[in-house]
C-alpha positions in Angstrom: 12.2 -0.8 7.8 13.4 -4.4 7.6 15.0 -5.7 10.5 17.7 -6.5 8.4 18.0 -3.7 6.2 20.8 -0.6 7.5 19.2 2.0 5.3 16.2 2.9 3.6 14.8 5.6 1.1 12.5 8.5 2.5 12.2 11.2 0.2 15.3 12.2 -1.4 17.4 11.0 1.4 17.5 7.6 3.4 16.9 6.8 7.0 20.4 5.0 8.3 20.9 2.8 11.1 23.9 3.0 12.7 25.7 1.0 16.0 28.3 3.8 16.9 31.8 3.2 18.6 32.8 5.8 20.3 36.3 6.6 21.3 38.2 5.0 18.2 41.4 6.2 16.6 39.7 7.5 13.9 36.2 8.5 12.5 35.1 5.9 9.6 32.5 3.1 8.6 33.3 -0.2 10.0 31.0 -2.4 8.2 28.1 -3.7 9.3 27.1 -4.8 13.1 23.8 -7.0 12.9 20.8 -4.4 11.0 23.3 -1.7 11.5 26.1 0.2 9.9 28.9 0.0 12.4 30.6 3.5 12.6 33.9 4.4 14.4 34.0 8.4 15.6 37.1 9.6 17.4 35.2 11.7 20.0 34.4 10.3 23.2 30.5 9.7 24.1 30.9 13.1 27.2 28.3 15.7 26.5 27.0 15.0 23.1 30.2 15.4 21.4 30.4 11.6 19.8 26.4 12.4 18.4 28.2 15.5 17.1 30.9 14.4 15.6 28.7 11.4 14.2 26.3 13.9 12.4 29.8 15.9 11.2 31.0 12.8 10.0 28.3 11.5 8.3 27.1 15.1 6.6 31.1 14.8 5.1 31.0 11.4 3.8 27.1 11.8 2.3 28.4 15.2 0.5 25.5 17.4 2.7 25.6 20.0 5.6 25.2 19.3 9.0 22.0 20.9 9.4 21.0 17.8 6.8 21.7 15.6 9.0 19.4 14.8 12.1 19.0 12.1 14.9 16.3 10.4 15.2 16.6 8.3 18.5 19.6 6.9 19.9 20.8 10.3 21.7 22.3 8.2 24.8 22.8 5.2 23.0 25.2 3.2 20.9 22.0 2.3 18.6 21.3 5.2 16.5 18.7 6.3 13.7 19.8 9.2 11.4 18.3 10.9 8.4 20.1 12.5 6.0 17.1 14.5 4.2 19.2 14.4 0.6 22.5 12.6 -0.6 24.4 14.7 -1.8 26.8 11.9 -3.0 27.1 7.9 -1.4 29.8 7.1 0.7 32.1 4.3 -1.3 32.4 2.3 1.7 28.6 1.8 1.5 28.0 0.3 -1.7 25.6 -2.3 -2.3 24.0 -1.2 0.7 20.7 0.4 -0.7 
């Protein structure tokens, strides 16, 4: 993956990297931080539940179910890799982006 590049194809889904802000108002993209998607999730980073509600959010806004959705590192991090193994549909806030 380029360094500068927040997505890439693999298969029929795309490997997405994401700097996640946990604790916002509300769940939604945010643009993009450095080589990442910046993404906003309402949940608080206690237990797992911000990586959870990441991988909800995400499997909503790419059109897929959750179990579609996996992390690939990042688990206790802000930095995060996730692939979504098919699109079901792209996000409108990401256009342009792959």
């Amino acid at each position: 993956m380029n360094a500068k590049e927040p997505c890439r194809r693999v298969g029929e889904g795309i490997e997405l990297t994401c700097h996640v802000q946990p604790g916002a108002r509300s769940s939604g993209f945010a643009g993009r931080h450095g080589d990442a998607i910046k993404l906003r999730i309402a949940a608080v980073a206690v237990d797992g539940k911000a990586n959870l509600s990441c991988q909800e959010f995400l499997a909503e806004s790419f059109g897929v179910a959750k179990s579609e959705v996996v992390l690939l590192q990042g688990a206790v991090s802000r930095h995060k890799r996730w692939w979504i193994k098919r699109i079901g549909r792209w996000p409108p806030e990401l256009q342009g982006l792959l």
